[in-house]
C-alpha positions as CSV (number, residue, x, y, z in Angstrom):
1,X,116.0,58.6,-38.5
2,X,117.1,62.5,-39.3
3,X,114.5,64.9,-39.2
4,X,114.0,66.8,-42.6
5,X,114.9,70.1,-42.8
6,X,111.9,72.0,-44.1
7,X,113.2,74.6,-46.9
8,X,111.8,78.1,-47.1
9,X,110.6,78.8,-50.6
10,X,113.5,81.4,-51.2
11,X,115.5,79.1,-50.3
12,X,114.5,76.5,-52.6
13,X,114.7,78.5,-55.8
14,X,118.0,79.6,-54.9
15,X,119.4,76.5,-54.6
16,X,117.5,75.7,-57.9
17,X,118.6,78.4,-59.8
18,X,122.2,77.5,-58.5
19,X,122.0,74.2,-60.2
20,X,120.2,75.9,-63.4
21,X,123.4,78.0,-63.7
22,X,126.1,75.2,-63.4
23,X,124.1,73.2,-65.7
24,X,125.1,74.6,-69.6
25,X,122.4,72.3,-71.4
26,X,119.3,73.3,-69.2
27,X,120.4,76.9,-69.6
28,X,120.9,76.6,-73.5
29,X,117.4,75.3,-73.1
30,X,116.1,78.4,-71.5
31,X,117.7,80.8,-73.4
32,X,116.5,79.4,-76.6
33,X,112.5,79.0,-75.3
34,X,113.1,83.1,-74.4
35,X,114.3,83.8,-77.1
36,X,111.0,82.4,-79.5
37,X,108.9,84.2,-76.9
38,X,110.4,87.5,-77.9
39,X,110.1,86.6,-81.3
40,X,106.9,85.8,-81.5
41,X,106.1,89.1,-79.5
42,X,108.2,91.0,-81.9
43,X,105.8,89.8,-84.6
């Protein structure tokens, strides 16, 4: 058995956000949920 590294929580959303950013559909996603947000501000 390996022992399991244990992840800092910086660590983790780097590594997340690394994936986000190589993944085109997920940040498509993103962008389009920000960008109703700021609409519905604007309004």
């Amino acid at each position: 058995m390996r022992k399991i590294r244990k992840f800092t929580f910086e660590e983790l959303v780097m590594e997340n956000k690394r994936q986000l950013l190589n993944d085109e559909k997920a940040m498509e996603k993103i962008e389009q949920k920000l960008e109703e947000r700021i609409l519905e501000k604007a309004e």
